[in-house]
N, C-alpha and C positions, 0 to 999 in steps of 0.2 A: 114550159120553161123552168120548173122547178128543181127537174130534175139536172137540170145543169147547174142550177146556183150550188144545189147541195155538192157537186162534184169538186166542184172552183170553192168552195167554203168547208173542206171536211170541219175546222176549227169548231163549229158551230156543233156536229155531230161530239165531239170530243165533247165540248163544256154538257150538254145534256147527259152523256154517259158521267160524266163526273158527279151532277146533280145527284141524278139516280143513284150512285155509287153512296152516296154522302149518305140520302134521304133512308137505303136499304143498311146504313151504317149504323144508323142513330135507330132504327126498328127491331135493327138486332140487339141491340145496346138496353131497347128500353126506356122506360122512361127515367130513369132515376139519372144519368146525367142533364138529361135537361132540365129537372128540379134542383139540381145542386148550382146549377149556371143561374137560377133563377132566383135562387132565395138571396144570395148575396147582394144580386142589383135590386130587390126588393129590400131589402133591411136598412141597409146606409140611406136609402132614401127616406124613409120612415124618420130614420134618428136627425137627415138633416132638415127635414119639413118640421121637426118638434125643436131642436135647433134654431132654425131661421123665426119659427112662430115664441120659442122662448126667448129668445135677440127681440124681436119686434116689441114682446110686452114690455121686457128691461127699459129697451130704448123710448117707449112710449109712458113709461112711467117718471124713468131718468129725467127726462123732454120736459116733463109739464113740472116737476121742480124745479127744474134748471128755468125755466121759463119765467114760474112765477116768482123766484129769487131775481131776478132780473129787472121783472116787472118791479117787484117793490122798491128794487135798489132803483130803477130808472125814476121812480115814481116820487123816491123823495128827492133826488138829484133836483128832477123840475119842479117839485117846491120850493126845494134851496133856492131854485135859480131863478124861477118865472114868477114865484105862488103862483103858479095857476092849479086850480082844484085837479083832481086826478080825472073826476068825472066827464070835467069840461075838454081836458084834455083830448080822453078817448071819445 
């Protein structure tokens, strides 16, 4: 029965001649376009992983003084307000 699928489906014979066509394009080509395709989506990733990981420190640094300003300001607010000790508080 095979050979009738492929009769009723040349399409399928076409896309694999194309494949091949492609794969004998880039052999003749070499490798040097597929490293120029490569370096670029390898770079920008690098810069944005050092990027995302320079954000994380910032924000992680930012964070815990924003935090502990907060604390302190909260901290005498509920003295003003409660005296209750900071300790007992937390």
């Amino acid at each position: 029965g095979g050979e009738r699928a492929d009769r009723r489906h040349p399409v399928h014979h076409e896309r694999a001649a194309g494949v091949s066509d492609l794969l004998a394009d880039l052999q003749h080509h070499g490798r040097q376009p597929v490293r120029r395709q490569v370096r670029p989506l390898r770079q920008p990733h690098r810069l944005h992983l050092q990027r995302l990981l320079h954000q994380q420190h910032d924000r992680v640094h930012g964070d815990e003084q924003h935090a502990v300003l907060l604390d302190q300001s909260q901290g005498q607010l509920r003295q003003r307000g409660r005296r209750v000790p900071r300790a007992a508080a937390s």
